[in-house]
C-alpha positions, 0 to 999 in steps of 0.5 A: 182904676185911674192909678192902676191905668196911669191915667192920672197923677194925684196930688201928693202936696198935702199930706195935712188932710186939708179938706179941699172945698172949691177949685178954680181951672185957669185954662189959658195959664195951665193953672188949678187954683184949690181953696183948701182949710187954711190954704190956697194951692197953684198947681201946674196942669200938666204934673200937680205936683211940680212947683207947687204954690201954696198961700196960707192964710188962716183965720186971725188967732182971736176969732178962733178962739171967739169959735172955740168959746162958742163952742164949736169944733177948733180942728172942723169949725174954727179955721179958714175954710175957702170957699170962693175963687173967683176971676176978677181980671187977667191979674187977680182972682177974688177969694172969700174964706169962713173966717172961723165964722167971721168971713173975709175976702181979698185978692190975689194977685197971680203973677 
């Protein structure tokens, strides 16, 4: 009903199926931050699809295979899933991902 209504854009970025899991809104930038499957995405507020930015960041190549050995799934289980966004000061935002089950964080700067 929104598509039909033109009442909403939809994010057309990522045609990979990269499993969206945490969202960060920044209000006073006009920001959405996205943790994705091995991505971060910055998107404009007012078209999300305009100068979109796009960080990857996966899961160091031995610890998925450390996950594939383990037997789990390498496409589902073995990659990293972000799951923290998190403001930290006016310049950077704390972020955490899975790792393939070997968690890492860093931060990022936004400028």
């Amino acid at each position: 009903d929104l598509l039909l209504s033109n009442s909403c854009i939809p994010f057309l970025g990522s045609t990979e199926g990269l499993d969206f899991r945490t969202l960060l809104l920044d209000e006073e930038r006009g920001r959405l931050l996205i943790g994705a499957k091995d991505h971060i995405f910055l998107l404009n507020l007012v078209d999300v699809n305009k100068n979109v930015k796009k960080i990857y960041w996966p899961a160091a190549k031995e610890k998925v295979e450390l996950c594939k050995l383990a037997g789990k799934d390498a496409h589902t289980e073995c990659a990293n899933f972000i799951r923290v966004l998190q403001p930290y000061n006016r310049t950077h935002v704390y972020v955490c991902g899975t790792g393939a089950f070997h968690p890492l964080c860093g931060y990022i700067e936004l400028g």
